[in-house]
N, C-alpha and C positions, 0 to 999 in steps of 0.2 A: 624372287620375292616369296615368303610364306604365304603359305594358304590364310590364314590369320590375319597378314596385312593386306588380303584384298578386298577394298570397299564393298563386293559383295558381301563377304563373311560378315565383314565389323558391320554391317545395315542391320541385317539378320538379327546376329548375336545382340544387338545393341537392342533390339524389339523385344527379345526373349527377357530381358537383363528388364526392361519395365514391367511386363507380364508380372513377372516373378517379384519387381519392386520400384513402383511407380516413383518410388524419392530418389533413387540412383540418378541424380543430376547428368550426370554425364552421357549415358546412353540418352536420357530424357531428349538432352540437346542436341544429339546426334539425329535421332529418329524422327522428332516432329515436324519438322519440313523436309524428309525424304521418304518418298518425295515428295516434291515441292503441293504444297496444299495451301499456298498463300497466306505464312506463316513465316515473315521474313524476320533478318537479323534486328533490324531496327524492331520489331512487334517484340520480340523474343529480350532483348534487351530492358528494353522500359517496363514487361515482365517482371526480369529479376530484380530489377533496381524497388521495383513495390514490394515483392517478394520479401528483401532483406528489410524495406522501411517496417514492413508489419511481423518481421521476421516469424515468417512462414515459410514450409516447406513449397518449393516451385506447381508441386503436384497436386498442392492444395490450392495456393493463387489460381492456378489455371482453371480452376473448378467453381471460379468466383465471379460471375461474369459482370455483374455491378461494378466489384475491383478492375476490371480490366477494362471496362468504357470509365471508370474514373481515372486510370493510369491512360489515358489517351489513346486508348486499342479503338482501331479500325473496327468496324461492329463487321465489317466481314470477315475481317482477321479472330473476331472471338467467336464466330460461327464458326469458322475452322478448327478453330482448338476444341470446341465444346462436340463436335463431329470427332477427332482426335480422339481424346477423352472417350466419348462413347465407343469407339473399335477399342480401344485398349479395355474396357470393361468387358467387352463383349469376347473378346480372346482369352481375359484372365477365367471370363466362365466356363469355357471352351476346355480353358487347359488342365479345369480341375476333374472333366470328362475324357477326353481327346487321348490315345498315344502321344508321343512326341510326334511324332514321324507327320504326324497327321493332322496336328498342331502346326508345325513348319509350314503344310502346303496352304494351312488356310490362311497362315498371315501372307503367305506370297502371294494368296491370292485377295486377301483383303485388303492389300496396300496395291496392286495391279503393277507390281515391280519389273514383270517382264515387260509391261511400255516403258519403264523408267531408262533399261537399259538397251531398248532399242532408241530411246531417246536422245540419251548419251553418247552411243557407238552408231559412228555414221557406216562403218564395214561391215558386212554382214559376217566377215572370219570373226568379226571384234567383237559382235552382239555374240554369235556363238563360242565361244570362250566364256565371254563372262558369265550367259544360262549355263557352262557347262560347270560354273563355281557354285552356280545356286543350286544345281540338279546333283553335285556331291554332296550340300550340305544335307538336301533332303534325304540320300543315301546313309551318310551318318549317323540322322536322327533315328530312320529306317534300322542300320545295326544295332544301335543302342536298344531303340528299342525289344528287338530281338532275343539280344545277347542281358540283358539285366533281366534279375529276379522281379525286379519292382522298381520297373522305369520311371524315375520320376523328371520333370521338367528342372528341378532346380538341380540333381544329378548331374544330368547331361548339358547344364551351363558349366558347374562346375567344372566338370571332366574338360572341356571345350578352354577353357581358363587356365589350366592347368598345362596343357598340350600347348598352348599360346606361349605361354613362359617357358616353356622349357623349348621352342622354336628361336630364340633369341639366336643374333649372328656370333656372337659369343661361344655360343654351346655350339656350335655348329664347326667351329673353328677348332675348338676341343677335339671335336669326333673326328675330326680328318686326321690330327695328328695321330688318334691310333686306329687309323686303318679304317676307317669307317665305310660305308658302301659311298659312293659317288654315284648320281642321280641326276641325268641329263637327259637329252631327247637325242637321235640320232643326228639332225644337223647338228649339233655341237660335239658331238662325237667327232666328226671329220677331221684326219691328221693325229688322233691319239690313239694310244694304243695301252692295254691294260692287261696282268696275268690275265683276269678271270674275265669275261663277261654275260652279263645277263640280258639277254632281250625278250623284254614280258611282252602281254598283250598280242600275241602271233594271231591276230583275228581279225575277218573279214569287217571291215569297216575302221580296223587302228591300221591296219599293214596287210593290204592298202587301204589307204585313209578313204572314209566313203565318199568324200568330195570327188576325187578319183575314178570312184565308181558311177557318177550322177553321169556320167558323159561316156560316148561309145569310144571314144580316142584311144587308142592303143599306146601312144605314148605316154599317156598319163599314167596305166598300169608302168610302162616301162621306167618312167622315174621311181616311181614306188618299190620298183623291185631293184634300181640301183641300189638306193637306200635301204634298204634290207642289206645289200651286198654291203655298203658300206660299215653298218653294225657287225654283223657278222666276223669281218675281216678286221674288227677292234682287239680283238682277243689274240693274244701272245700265245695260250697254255692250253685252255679250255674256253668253252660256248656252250652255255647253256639257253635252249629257247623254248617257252614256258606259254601257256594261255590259258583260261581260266574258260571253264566249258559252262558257267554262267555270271550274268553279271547282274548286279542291280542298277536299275532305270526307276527314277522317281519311286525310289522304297518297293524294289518287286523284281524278284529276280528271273531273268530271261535267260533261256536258251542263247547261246554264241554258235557261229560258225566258224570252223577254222580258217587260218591264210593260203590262201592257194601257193603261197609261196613253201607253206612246209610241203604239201607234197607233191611243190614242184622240186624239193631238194630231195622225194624217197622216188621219185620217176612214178608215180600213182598220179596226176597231176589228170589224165585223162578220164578216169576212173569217175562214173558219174555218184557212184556211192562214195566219197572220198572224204568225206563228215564223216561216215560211221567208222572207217579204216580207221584214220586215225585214233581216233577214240580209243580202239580196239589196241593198238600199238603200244607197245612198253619204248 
């Protein structure tokens, strides 16, 4: 699945997309009961249906609270919207001060979306995955910010927009006919085999994965390090293995440690300095 089609992103991006213009219907009706704020289909409904009678924009009716106890709204249900309404003011002032980057964490944390998605994900593998879509995007806005002259919030929708479209299964089907890179995780690797291969990410907490690490179990490294063997032994030609000596965490970049498995493949593996060797290493 794209990063694009996962309800993480599209929550987000759907918040940013009112910010930026409270009449964009569509985000509108994405965002205002997620999460849920007791703001159901039926309130939301007989909404639009006033909406179109006094033909108004949705983001005005909502701002009408007489119209919306005369269109038969729940008076808790317009205390929600009119609550609603007020975070979306209070972010739009935010964002015309704020980074992006810094702008993102406050609506995460203005909406309290990390209970939404312990809410939803009874696994804890499941809840962590899905923070780890929301803890990219904040990563992105973090580059964005960085890397632009003059970061602006409606830019980095754009840009966001842009990279969404052009993620289509279509285009995707395009690239592989000429040769495109192929982008999997090591179990799906198993059984194929390619000229080249690339295994990123050779750092303490991806390989071996830190779950791994939370327990004294010797076996658990020892799966960790099959699966290294099994990437590894993907590659027909050449092996290339790559990590990145810092990474960003929620917009900020940290120090990495390498895999104990690279220098258990240079025989340095005992070597209590064996972070700096490497480094040192061509």
């Amino acid at each position: 699945m794209s990063f694009f089609d996962r309800k993480e992103v599209r929550d987000i991006l759907a918040y940013l997309r009112i910010i930026l213009n409270p009449r964009d219907e569509v985000s509108l009706l994405r965002a205002i009961n997620t999460p849920p704020r007791g703001i159901g289909q039926t309130t939301m409904i007989r909404c639009m249906e006033k909406a179109l009678e006094q033909k108004r924009p949705l983001w005005d009716l909502l701002g009408d609270s007489p119209a919306l106890l005369a269109a038969k709204i729940n008076p808790n249900a317009v205390t929600a919207i009119e609550n609603f309404r007020s975070m979306i003011r209070n972010l739009q002032a935010h964002a015309r001060q704020m980074p992006v980057d810094a702008l993102v964490k406050r609506l995460i944390d203005s909406i309290n979306y990390r209970s939404e998605i312990d809410r939803l994900n009874e696994k804890e593998i499941d809840r962590e995955n899905r923070w780890n879509l929301v803890e990219e995007f904040v990563n992105s806005a973090a580059s964005f910010t960085q890397r632009e002259e003059k970061p602006k919030l409606s830019t980095f929708v754009q840009q966001l927009s842009l990279m969404d479209h052009s993620d289509s299964g279509n285009e995707k089907e395009e690239q592989l006919k000429n040769n495109s890179v192929i982008l999997m995780t090591l179990h799906a690797a198993k059984g194929l085999e390619f000229p080249e291969v690339y295994m990123v990410g050779m750092e303490e907490g991806f390989l071996p994965h830190k779950k791994s690490l939370e327990t004294s179990a010797n076996e658990n490294i020892a799966e960790e390090r099959r699966l290294c063997y099994v990437g590894m032994t993907r590659a027909k030609q050449r092996l290339t293995l790559s990590l990145a000596v810092h990474r960003m965490k929620w917009g900020k970049n940290r120090e990495t440690i390498p895999s104990r498995f690279l220098y258990e493949m240079t025989g340095r593996a005992d070597n209590p300095n064996y972070a700096k060797i490497l480094r040192g290493m061509k």
